[in-house]
Each structure stands twice: as structure tokens, then as C-alpha cells.
C-alpha positions as a Markdown table, in Angstrom:
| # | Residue | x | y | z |
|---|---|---|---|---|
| 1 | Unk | -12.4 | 17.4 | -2.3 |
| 2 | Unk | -9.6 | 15.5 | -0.7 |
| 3 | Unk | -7.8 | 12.5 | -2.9 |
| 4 | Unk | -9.2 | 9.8 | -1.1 |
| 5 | Unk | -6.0 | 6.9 | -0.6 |
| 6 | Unk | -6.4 | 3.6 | 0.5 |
| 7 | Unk | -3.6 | 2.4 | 2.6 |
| 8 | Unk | -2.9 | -1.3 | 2.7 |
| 9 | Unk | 0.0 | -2.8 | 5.1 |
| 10 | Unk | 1.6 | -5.9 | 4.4 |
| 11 | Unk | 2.8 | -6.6 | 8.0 |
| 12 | Unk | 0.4 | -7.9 | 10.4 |
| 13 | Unk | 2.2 | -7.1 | 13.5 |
| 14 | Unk | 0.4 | -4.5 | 15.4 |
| 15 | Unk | 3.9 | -2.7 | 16.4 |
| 16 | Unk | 6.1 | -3.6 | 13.0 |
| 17 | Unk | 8.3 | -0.5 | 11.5 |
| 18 | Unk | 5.7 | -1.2 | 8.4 |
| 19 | Unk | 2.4 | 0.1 | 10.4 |
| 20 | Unk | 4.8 | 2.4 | 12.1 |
| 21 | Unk | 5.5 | 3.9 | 8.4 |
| 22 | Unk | 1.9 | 4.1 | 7.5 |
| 23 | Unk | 1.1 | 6.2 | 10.5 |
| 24 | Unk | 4.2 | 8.3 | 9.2 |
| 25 | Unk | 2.6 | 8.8 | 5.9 |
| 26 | Unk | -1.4 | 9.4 | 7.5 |
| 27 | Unk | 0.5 | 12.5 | 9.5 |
| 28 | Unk | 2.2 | 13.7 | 6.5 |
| 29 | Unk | -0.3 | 13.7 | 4.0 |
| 30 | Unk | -0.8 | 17.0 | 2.2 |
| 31 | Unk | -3.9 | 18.9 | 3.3 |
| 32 | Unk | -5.2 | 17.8 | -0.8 |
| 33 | Unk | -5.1 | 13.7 | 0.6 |
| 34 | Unk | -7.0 | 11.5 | 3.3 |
| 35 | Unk | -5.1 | 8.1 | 3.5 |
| 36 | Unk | -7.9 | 5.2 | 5.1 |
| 37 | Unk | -6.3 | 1.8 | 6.0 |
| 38 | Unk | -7.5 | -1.8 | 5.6 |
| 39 | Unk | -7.4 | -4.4 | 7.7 |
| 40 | Unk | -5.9 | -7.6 | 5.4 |
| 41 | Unk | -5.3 | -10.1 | 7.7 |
| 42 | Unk | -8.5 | -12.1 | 8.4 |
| 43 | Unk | -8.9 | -12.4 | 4.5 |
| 44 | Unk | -9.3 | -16.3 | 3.7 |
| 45 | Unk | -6.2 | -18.0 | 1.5 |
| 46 | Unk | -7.1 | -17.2 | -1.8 |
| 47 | Unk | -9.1 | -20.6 | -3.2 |
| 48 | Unk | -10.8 | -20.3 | -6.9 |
| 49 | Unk | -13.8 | -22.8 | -4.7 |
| 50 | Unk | -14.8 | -19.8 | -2.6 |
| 51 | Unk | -14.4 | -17.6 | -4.8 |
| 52 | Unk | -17.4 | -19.9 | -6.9 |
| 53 | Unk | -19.5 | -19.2 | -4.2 |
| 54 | Unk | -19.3 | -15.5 | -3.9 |
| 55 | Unk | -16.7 | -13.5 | -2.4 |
| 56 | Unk | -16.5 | -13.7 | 1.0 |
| 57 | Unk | -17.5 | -10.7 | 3.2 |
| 58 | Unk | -14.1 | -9.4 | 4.0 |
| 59 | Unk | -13.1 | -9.4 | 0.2 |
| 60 | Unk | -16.1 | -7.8 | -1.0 |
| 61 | Unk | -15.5 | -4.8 | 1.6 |
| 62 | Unk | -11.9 | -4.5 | 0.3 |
| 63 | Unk | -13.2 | -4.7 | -3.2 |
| 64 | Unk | -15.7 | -1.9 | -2.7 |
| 65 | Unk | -12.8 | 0.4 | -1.3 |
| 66 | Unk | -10.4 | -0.3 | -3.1 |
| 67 | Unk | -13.1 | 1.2 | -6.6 |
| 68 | Unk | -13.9 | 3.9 | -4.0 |
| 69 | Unk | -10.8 | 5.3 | -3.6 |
| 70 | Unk | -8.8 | 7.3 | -6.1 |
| 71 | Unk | -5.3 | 5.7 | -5.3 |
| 72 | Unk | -3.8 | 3.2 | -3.2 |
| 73 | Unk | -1.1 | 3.2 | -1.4 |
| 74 | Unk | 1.0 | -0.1 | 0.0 |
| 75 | Unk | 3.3 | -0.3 | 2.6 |
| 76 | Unk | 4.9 | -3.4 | 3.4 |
| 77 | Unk | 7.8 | -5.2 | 4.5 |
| 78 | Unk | 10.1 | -7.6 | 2.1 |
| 79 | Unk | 9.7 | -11.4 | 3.2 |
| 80 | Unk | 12.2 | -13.6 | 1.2 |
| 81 | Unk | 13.2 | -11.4 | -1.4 |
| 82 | Unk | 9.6 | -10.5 | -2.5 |
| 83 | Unk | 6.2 | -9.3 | -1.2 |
| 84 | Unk | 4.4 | -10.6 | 2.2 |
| 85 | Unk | 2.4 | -13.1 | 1.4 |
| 86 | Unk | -0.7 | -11.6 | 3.0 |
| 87 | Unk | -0.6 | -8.7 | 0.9 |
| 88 | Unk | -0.2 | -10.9 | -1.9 |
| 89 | Unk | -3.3 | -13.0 | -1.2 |
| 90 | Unk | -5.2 | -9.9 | -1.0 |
| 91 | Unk | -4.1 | -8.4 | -4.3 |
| 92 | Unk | -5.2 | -11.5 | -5.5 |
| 93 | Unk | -8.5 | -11.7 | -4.0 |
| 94 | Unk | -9.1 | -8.3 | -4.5 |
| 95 | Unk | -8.1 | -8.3 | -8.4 |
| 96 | Unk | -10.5 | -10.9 | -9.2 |
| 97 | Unk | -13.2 | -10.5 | -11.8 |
| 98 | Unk | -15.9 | -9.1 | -12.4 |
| 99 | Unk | -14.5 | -5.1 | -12.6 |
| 100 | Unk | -11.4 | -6.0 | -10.7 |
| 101 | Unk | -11.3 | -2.3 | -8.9 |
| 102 | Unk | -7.0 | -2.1 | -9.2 |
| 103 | Unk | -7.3 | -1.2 | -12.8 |
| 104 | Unk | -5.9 | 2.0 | -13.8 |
| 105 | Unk | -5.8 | 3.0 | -10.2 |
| 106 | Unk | -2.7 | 5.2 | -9.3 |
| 107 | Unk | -0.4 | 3.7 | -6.6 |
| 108 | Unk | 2.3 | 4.5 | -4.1 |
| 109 | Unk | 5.0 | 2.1 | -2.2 |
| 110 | Unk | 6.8 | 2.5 | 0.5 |
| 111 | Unk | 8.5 | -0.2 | 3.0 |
| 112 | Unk | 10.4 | -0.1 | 6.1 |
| 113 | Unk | 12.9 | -2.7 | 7.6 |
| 114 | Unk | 16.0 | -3.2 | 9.5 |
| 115 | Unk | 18.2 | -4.3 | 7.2 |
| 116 | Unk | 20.1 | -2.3 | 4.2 |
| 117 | Unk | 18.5 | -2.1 | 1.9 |
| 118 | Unk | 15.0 | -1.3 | 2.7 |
| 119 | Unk | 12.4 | -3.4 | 1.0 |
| 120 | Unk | 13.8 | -2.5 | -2.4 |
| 121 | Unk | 13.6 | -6.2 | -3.7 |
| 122 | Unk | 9.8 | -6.6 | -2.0 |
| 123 | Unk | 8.9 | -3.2 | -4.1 |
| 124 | Unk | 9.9 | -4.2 | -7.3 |
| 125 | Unk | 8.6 | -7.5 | -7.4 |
| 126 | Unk | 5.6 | -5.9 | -6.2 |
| 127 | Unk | 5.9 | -2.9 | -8.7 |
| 128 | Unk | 5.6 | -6.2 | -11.1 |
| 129 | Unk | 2.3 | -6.9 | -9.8 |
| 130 | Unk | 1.0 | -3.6 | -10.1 |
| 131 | Unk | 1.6 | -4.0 | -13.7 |
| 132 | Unk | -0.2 | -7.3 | -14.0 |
| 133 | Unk | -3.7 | -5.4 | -12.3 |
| 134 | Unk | -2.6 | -2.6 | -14.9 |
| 135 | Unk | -2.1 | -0.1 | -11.6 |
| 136 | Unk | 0.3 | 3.1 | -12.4 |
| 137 | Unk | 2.5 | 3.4 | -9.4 |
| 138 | Unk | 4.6 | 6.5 | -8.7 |
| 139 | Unk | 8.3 | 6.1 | -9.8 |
| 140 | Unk | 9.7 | 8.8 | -7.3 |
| 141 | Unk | 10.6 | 9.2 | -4.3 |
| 142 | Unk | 11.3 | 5.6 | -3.6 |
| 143 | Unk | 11.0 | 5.3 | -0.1 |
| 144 | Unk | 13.2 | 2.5 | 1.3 |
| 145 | Unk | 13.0 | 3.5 | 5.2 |
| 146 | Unk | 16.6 | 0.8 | 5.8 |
| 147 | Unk | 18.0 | 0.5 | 9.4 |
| 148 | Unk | 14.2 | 0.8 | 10.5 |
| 149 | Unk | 15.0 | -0.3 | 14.0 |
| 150 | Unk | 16.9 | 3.3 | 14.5 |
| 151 | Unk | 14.9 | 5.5 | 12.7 |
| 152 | Unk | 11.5 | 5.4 | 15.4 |
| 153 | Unk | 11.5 | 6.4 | 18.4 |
| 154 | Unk | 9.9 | 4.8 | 21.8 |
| 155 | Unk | 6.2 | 5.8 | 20.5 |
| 156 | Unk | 6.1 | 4.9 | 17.2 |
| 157 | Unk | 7.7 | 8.3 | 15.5 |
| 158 | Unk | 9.7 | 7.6 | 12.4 |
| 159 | Unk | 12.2 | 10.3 | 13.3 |
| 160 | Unk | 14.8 | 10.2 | 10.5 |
| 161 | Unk | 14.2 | 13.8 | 8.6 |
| 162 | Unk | 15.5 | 12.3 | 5.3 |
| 163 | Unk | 12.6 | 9.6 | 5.6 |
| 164 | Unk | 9.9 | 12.3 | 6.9 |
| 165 | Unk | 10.9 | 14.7 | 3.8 |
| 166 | Unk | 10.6 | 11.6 | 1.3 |
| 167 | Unk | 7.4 | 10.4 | 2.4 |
| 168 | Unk | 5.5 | 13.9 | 2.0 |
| 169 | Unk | 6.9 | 14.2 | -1.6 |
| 170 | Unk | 5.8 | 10.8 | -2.4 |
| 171 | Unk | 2.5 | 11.7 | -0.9 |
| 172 | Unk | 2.5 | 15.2 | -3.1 |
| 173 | Unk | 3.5 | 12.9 | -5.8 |
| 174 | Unk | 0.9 | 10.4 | -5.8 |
| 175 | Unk | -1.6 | 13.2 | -5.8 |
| 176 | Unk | -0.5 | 14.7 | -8.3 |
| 177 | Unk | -0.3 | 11.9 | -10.3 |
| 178 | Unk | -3.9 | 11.0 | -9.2 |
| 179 | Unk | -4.8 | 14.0 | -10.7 |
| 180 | Unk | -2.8 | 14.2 | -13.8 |
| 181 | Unk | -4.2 | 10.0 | -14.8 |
| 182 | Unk | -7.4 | 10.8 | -13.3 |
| 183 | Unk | -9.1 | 8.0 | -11.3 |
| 184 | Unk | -11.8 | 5.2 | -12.0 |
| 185 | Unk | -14.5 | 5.2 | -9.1 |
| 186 | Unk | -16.3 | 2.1 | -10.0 |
């Protein structure tokens, strides 16, 4: 049986290197993975009122996969020195309790951008918040897809062969490590 991965992008622009990275990683997942997406954007601001009254649709269908899958894996963009904050709201939503479905899940990151140094700052402040939901992330490869504006082509392809390589080791990696921690399917 495949490891099932849930993909969450912190970008919300349809075309943005981000998305453009995920589809990278959906074509080169290892035969042993299935990466799934989630939509996070129509997700209400995260408000301790609603919350009172139930979790809203949207969050209790990210909640439900999130405990259904057996790893997650983020890719996102650096905004401000730190983590979008979209993806940010829906960690918090999502980590919420009752049985907040992050914990002890295994955990990949990857980020794209144009600049130099490739969403590292975004990653480990978000590596921080992994901890905090008591996720286990993968600690290698780090993939930091920099100068993202030359690394796809026309349609979408990330074409950098570095990048390509990196990405299906992390992938390989974050099954492994999905098997070697096991998973908790809520």
C-alpha cells in the first residue's frame, strides 16, 4: 500500500514557483508514495469564536485528512522572513483540539522562490512549528529551489536537474522515515 502524503502549498497563486514545485514533487514521487493536495485558501482567519461553535466545514475536511494521511508534506514560499500567513492559519486551525491530527505525523518541506536563498528562513521558522504540533520533519535533503524564476520552463517544468534529483530523495526520505516512526491514522 502506497504512503499516503498530504501536500499543503502555502502560495495561493494558481501559477507561483510554490504550486509549480508541488507538481514537481506529485511527478517524482517514488512508486511506494501518493502525494494528495489541499486546497487552504478559503479557510476562515483563525478566531477561538468560531471555533466555539464547531469547526467550520473547510477545517473539519482538512482535519480529517490530515489524520488520514501517513505524512505531510508543505511547500511554501517565505513571506517576510517567515511562513505565509495562510499556511500558518491553517496549521492553526488544523492543530486545534480535540486529537489535533499533526501529532507525531512525519513531515517534509520544500519551498521555491526567486531570490537566493530559497525559502531557507520560511523553513525553519516553520520547522519550529512542526515542533510545537510535535510533527517529525525530514532533516535531509533540504530543498531550497533559489532563482525559481530560471529553473521552470514555459509549462510549469521545474527543469533544474539538481532540484529534480533533490526532491525524489526527499520524497524516498520522507517514506522512509514514514516507515521507520510509523504513522498515527486517527
Amino acid at each position: 500500500m502506497p504512503v499516503e502524503i498530504l501536500a499543503l502549498c502555502g502560495s495561493l497563486r494558481k501559477e507561483s514557483y510554490n504550486r509549480k514545485a508541488l507538481r514537481a514533487a506529485q511527478e517524482l514521487a517514488p512508486p511506494s508514495a501518493r502525494i494528495e493536495t489541499f486546497e487552504i485558501g478559503t479557510i476562515p482567519l483563525y478566531n477561538e469564536d468560531l471555533r466555539a461553535d464547531g469547526y467550520p466545514p473547510v477545517v473539519a475536511d482538512l482535519r480529517d485528512r490530515i489524520a488520514r494521511a501517513d505524512a505531510i508534506l508543505f511547500v511554501s514560499p517565505e513571506y517576510n522572513y517567515s511562513v505565509p500567513g495562510v499556511l500558518k492559519n491553517a496549521i492553526d486551525w488544523a492543530s486545534r483540539p480535540p486529537k489535533q491530527p499533526f501529532d507525531g505525523k512525519p513531515v517534509a518541506i520544500m519551498g521555491a522562490s526567486p531570490g537566493m536563498l530559497g525559502t531557507a528562513r520560511g523553513q525553519y521558522h516553520l520547522r519550529q512549528v512542526c515542533a510545537a504540533v510535535n510533527m517529525f520533519p525530514v532533516n535531509r535533503p533540504e530543498i531550497m529551489i533559489s532563482f525559481a524564476d530560471k529553473k521552470f520552463d514555459e509549462t510549469g517544468k521545474l527543469t533544474d536537474e539538481a532540484a529534480r534529483k533533490f526532491i525524489g530523495q526527499l520524497l524516498e526520505a520522507l517514506v522512509e522515515w514514514t516507515a521507520k516512526i510509523g504513522t498515527p491514522r486517527k
